[in-house]
N, C-alpha and C positions, 0 to 999 in steps of 0.2 A: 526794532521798536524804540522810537523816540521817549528818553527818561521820563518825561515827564507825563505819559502814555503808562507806561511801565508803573510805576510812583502809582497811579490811581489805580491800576488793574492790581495792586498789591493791595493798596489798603481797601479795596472792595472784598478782597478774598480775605481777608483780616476779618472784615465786618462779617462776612456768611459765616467764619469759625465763632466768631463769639457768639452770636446768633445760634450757632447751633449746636453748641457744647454745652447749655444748660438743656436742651431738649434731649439729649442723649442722657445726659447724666439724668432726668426725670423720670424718662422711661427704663433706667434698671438702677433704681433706690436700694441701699442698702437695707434690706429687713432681717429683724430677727424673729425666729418664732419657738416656739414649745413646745415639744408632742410627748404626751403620756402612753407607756405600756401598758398593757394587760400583761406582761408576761417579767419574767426576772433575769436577769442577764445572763445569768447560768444555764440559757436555753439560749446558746450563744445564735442559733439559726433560725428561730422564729422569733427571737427579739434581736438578733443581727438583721432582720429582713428590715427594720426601719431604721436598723444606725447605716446600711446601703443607699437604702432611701434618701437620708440625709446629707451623705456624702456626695450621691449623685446631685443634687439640686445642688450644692455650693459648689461643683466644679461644673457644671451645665453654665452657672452664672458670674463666677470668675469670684465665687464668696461672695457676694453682694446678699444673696438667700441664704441664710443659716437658718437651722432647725437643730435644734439640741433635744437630743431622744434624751427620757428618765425612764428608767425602769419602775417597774408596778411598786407602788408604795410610797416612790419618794416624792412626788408631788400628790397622788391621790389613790386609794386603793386602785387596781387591777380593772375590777369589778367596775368600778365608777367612771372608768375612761371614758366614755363615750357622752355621761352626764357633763363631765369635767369641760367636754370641749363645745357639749351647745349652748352652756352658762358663758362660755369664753375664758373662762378661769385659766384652760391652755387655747390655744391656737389647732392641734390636731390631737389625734391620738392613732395608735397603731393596735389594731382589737379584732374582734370577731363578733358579727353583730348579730350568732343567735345565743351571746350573755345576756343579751337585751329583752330575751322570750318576753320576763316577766311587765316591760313595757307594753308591746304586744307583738304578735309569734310571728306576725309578718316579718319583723327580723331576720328569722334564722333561714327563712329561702334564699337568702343572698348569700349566704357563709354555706350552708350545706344542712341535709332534712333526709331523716330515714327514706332510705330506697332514690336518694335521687340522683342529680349527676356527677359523674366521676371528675376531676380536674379538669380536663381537656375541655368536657365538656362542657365544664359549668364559666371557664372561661371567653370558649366559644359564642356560650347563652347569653356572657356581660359584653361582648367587644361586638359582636356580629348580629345577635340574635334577639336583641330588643330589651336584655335585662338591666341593660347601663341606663335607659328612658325609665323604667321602671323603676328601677332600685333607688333612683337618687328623686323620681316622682315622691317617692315613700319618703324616704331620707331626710325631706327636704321639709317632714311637718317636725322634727325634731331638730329643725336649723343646721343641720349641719349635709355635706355632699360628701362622697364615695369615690375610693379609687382603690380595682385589687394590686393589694401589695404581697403578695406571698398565697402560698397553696402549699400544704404539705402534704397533696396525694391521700390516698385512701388509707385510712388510721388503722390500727389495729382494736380490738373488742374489748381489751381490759385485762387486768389481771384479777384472776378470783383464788378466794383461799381454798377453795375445792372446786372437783368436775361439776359443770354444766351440760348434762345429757337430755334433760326431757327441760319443757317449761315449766314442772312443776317444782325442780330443781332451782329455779329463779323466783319463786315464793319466799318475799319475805327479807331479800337479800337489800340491805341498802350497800347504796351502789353511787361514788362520785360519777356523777356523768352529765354533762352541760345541757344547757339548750333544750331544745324540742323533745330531742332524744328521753329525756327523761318520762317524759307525759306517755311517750309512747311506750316504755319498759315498764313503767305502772301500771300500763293495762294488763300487762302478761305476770303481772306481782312483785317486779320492784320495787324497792323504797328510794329513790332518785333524792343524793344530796348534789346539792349545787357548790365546790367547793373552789377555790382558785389554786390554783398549779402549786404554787408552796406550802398547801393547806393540806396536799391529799397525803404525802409520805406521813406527817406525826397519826393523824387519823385513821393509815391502814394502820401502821404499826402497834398503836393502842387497841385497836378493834373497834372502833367508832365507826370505821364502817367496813363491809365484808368482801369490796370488791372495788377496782378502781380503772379509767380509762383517761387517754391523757393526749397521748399522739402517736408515737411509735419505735422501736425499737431505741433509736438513736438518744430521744428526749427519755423517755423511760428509762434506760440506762441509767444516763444522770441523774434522775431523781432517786435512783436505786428500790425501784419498784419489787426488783428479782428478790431483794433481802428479806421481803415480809409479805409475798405472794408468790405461790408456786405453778401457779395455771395459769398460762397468756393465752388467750381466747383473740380469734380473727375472724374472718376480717370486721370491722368497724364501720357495722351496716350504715349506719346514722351517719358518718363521715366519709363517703367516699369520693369527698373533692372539694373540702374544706377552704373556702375563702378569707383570707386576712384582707382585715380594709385597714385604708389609710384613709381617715375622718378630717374634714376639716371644715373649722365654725363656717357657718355659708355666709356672715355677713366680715368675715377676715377673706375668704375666699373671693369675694365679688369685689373687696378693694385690692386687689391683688392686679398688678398689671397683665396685658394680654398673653405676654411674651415668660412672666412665670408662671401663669395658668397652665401655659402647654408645657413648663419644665416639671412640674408636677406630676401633670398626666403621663410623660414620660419616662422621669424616674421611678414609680413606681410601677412602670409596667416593668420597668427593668427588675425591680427588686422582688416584683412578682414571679418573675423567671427563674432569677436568681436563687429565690427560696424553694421553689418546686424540686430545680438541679439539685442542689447542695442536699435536701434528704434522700434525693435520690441515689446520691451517689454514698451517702452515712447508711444508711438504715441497713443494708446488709450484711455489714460486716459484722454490725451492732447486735444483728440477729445471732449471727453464729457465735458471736463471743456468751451470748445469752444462752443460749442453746448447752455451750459445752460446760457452760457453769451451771447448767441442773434445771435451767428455767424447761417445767412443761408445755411445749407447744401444741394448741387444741384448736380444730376447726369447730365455729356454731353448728348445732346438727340442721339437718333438713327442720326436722321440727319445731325448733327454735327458732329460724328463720323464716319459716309459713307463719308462725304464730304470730311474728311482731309483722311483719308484713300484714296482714289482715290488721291488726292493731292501729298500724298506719294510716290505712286507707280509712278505719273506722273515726280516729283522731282528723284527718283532715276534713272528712266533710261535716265534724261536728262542728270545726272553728268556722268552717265557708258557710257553714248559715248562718251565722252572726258575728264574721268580721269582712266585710266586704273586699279592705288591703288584700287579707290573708287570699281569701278566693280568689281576687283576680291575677294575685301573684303568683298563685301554687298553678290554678288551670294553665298560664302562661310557660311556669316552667316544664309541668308534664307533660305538654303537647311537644314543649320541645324535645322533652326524654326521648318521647314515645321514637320519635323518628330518627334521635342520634342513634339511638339503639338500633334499632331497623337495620342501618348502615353500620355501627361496630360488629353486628354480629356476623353482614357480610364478607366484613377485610378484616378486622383487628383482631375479633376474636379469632377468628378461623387460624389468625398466622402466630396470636398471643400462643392458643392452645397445641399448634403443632412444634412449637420451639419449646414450650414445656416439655412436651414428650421425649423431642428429640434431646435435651441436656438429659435426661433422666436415663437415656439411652449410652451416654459417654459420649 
């Protein structure tokens, strides 16, 4: 190649670099954002689910995306998270959207609703099975979009200061317990306080109130639940596949480039994972060290759980005549129960219930 041939084929590859180093550098901008807890740091694993979150998105994008988690308090109560990010006040939050009942109860079918689905399932109902269209259709009259960030599997039922044997036993009892759940323990004679996670240990321990329900072994633990309740009551009808979302204002979300839109979507499916494992792998040890320290372990009787079960169903179809969300979100998820069930009961349960057996056997 003749120099001076050479000479122009260079300074033309000069010209496309400089041409195209600000278009690179535009499409991944340094951003910083915000995201508020509902939960206190001392619940290192379901408020660890969004400092994963956050980790993940800065190394997806070389730091260019920061997200600086706060725990519950420090920029806005707990409670308020989700208020906090459709004002914009934060950029996201990391929460559970049936705190929001009192907004309206359509909420809590995305997070989890007595009798419905288990993790897997309620997973499957967001990624697969039309409740990602749905949930963020909702979502989306309180400006902000949805993504699951965490599941802590099927909860446990509370700790009470005495046995719970008939439902007349549950006359009268105020009881911390979130969400839906509460409307529906009402009708079987609960007194349902709505308290936040830090709120509930000073309030057992006073007696303000006579019963509490939280997460499960691992988290309860920490909160030292076993010191001033001696009955742990299972399973935790109303939770059995509890969804953590990761919120984000929809008009910070839509200026968001294409390419961190999908680092999003995909760290938090990570840290949705991540959080499901990590109590999976806590919560039993957590139990036996409970266990051998005095805590009483109690199954709900049959009758307790026909009882609010009816309650359920009596509760939902009072809201589906006069909230439209609610009805078309609840019919949509129970058709999907109906048939996940169908199939756990062929395979999962069949091989869940024969490995029960067989450890029980040595």
């Amino acid at each position: 190649m003749k120099r001076r041939d050479f000479l122009k084929v260079s300074a033309a590859g000069a010209a496309a670099t400089a041409v195209a180093a600000p278009a690179i550098a535009q499409s991944s901008p340094e951003i910083k954002w915000r995201l508020t807890s509902s939960f206190p740091k001392s619940l290192d694993t379901i408020y660890g689910g969004a400092e994963y979150f956050a980790k993940q998105v800065a190394e997806m994008t070389d730091n260019k995306f920061q997200i600086q988690v706060f725990q519950a308090g420090e920029l806005v109560p707990g409670l308020q998270a989700l208020d906090a990010t459709a004002k914009n006040t934060v950029e996201m939050c990391h929460t559970v959207s049936y705190y929001y009942v009192g907004k309206d109860p359509t909420f809590a079918i995305y997070a989890s609703v007595p009798f419905g689905l288990n993790a897997r399932q309620q997973n499957s109902w967001w990624y697969q099975g039309g409740g990602m269209e749905l949930g963020n259709e909702f979502f989306k009259k309180s400006n902000v979009i949805g993504f699951p960030c965490g599941n802590t599997g099927t909860q446990m039922g509370g700790w009470f200061r005495k046995e719970i044997k008939t439902v007349a036993d549950l006359s009268g009892i105020k009881m911390r317990i979130g969400g839906i759940a509460g409307q529906v323990l009402q009708k079987v004679g609960v007194v349902p306080q709505q308290l936040a996670g830090g709120d509930i240990y000073p309030s057992l321990e006073k007696g303000t109130i006579d019963a509490a329900e939280w997460v499960g072994p691992y988290d309860d633990e920490k909160l030292g639940f076993q010191k001033v309740a001696k009955f742990y009551y299972y399973p935790g009808f109303w939770e059995g596949g509890p969804m953590v979302h990761a919120f984000a204002n929809l008009d910070k979300w839509n200026e968001l480039p294409k390419a961190y839109q999908a680092v999003v979507h995909n760290a938090a499916a990570n840290a949705n994972s991540w959080m499901a494992a990590r109590y999976d792998m806590q919560n039993p040890t957590a139990l036996k060290r409970l266990v051998a320290s005095g805590t009483q372990l109690r199954p709900f009787t049959n009758e307790v759980l026909e009882a609010c079960l009816k309650a359920t169903n009596e509760l939902w179809a009072e809201i589906s005549s006069k909230n439209a969300d609610f009805k078309k979100s609840i019919d949509a998820m129970q058709a999907y129960r109906s048939d996940e069930y169908l199939w756990w009961q062929v395979a999962e349960y069949t091989y869940d219930s024969f490995m029960i057996r067989s450890r029980t056997r040595g």
